[in-house]
C-alpha positions as MATLAB code, in Angstrom:
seq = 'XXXXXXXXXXXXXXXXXXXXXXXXXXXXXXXXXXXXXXXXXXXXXXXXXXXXXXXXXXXXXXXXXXXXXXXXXXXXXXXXXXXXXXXXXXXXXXXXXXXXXXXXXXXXXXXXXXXXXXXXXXXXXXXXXXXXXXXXXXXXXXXXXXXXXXXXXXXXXXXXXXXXXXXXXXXXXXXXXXXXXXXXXX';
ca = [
     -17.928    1.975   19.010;
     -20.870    3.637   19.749;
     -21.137    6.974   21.924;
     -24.918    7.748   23.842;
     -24.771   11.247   25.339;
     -27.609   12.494   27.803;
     -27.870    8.528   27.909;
     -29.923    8.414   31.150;
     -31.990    6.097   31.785;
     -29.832    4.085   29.459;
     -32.971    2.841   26.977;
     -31.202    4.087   23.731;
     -27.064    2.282   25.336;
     -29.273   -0.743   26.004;
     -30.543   -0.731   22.820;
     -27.706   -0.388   20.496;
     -25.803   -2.940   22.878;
     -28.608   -5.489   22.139;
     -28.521   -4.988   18.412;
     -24.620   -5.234   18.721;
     -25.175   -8.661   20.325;
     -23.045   -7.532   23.142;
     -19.962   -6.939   21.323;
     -18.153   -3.904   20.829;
     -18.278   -1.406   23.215;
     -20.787    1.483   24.094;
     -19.669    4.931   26.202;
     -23.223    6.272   28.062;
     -22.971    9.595   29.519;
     -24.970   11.954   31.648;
     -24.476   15.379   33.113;
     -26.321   13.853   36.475;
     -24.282   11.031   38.516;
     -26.229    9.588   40.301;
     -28.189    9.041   36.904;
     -24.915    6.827   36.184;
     -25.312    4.045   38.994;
     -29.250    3.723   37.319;
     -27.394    3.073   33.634;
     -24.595    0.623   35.169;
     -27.684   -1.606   37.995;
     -29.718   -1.772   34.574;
     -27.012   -2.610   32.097;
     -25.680   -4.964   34.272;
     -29.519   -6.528   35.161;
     -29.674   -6.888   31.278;
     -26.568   -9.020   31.038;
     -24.591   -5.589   29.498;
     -21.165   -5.986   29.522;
     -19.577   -3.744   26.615;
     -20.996   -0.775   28.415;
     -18.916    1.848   30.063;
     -21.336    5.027   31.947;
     -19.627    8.079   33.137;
     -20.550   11.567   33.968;
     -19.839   13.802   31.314;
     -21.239   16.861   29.734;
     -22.481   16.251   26.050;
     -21.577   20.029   25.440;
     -17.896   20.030   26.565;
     -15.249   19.062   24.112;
     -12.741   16.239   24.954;
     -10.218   15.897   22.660;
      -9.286   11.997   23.647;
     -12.781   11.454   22.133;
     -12.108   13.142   18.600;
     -13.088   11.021   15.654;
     -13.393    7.711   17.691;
     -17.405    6.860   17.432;
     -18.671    4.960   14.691;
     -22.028    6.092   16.171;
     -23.127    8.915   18.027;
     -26.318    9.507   19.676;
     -27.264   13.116   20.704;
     -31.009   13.053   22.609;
     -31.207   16.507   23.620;
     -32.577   18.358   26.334;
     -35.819   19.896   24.367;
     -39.245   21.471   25.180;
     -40.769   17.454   25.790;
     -43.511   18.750   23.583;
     -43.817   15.321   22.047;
     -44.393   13.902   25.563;
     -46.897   16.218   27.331;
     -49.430   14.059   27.893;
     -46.895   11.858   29.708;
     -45.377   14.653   31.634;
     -47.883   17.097   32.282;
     -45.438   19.664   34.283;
     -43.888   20.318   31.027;
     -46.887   23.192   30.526;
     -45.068   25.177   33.304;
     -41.818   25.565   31.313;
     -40.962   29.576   30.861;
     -41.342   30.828   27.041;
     -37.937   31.926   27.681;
     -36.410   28.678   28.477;
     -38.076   27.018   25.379;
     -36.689   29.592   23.207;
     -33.309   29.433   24.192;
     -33.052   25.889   23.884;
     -32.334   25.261   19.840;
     -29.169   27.313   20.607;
     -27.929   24.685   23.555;
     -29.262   21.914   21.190;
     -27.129   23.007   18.040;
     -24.136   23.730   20.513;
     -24.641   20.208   21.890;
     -24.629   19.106   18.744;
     -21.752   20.976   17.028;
     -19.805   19.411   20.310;
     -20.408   15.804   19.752;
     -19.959   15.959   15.552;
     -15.988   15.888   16.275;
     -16.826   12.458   17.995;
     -17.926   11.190   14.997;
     -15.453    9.162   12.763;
     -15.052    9.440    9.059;
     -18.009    7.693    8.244;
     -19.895    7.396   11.233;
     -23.059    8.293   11.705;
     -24.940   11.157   14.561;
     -28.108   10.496   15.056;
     -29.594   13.766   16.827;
     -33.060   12.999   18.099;
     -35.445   15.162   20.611;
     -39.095   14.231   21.767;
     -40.841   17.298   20.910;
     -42.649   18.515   17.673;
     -40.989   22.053   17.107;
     -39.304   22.356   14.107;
     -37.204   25.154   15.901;
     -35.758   22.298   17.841;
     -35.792   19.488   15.480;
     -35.135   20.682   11.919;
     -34.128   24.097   12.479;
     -31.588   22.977   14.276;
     -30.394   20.216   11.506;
     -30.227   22.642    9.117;
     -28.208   25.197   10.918;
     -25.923   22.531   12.005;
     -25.577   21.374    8.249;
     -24.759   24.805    7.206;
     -21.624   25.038    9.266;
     -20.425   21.647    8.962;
     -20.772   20.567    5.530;
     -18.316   17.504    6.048;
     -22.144   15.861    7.427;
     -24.447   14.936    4.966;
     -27.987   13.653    5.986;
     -29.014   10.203    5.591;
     -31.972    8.253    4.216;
     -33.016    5.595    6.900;
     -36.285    3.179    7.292;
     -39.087    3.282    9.624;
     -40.424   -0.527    8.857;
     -42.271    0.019    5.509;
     -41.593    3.604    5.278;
     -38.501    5.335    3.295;
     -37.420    8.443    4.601;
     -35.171    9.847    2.235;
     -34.581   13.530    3.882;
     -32.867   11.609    6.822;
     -35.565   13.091    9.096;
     -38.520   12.144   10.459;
     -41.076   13.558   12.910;
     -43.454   11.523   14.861;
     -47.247   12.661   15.887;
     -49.150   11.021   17.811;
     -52.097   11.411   15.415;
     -50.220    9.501   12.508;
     -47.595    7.276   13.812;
     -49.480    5.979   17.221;
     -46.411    7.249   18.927;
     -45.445   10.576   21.340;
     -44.470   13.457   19.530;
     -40.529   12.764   18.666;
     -37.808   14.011   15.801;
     -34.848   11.879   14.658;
     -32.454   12.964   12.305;
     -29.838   10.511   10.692;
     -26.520   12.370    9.825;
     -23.316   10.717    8.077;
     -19.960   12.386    8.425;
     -18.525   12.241    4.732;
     -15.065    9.752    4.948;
];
């Protein structure tokens, strides 16, 4: 069972449902609703069928939810650092609003950790560069919840044994994105 929060456009649901072969099933969320008809036209384009898209805020609790995911994906709302040459606007964003988003990040993710089964895995990911968004917010998380552990994961050849990884453009050929593998201890 695999949870995708802030799932919209659906890339990361679409994804996970094509490395699950189509069984299983997936839960895609977003805050926006009309965001929702997008992920159900494209799942079902793509021949989708375990996947089940519903409006839902990644930073409100539901208890029905609690300890059910063998997966959880949290891709934040973040600075889109990583992506600026792809979004251009992104220069206009208030300091303010930058700063006060590793707060709403860790509370997103301190939300969506009592998804998680004994276990399962969140993976918390972001497409910006700020390590006040991508690690600092690991590590705070980690220091309150020390029932998650972080996990080594590959990236083709590469080992990455801190169980997180940034991306620059000038190394990896990629935009500017963080992932962080996390595994709730069973």
């Amino acid at each position: 069972r695999v949870l995708d929060c802030c799932a919209a456009p659906g890339g990361k649901s679409f994804a996970a449902a094509m490395q699950m072969e189509n069984t299983g099933s997936i839960l895609s969320c977003d805050l926006h609703p009309h965001k929702i008809a997008l992920i159900e036209k494209n799942a079902a384009r793509l021949g989708i069928s375990i996947l089940k898209a519903e409006t839902r805020s990644a930073a409100e609790f539901d208890p029905a939810l609690e300890n059910s995911f063998d997966l959880v994906i949290a891709d934040v709302p973040c600075s889109g650092l990583g992506v600026i040459r792809k979004k251009p606007e992104i220069r206009t964003k208030s300091r303010a609003d930058v700063e006060a988003l590793p707060q709403i990040q860790l509370d997103i993710l301190s939300n969506l950790s009592h998804f998680v089964r004994p276990g399962g895995v969140l993976l918390y990911s972001t497409c910006t560069v700020l390590r006040a968004e991508n690690e600092g917010v690991v590590e705070r998380f980690l220091e309150h919840n020390r029932h998650f552990a972080p996990a080594a994961f590959t990236l083709g050849p590469r080992a990455v044994e801190s169980g997180m990884y940034t991306f620059w453009p000038n190394i990896d050929g990629t935009d500017g994105f963080f992932a962080a593998k996390l595994i709730r201890k069973a």
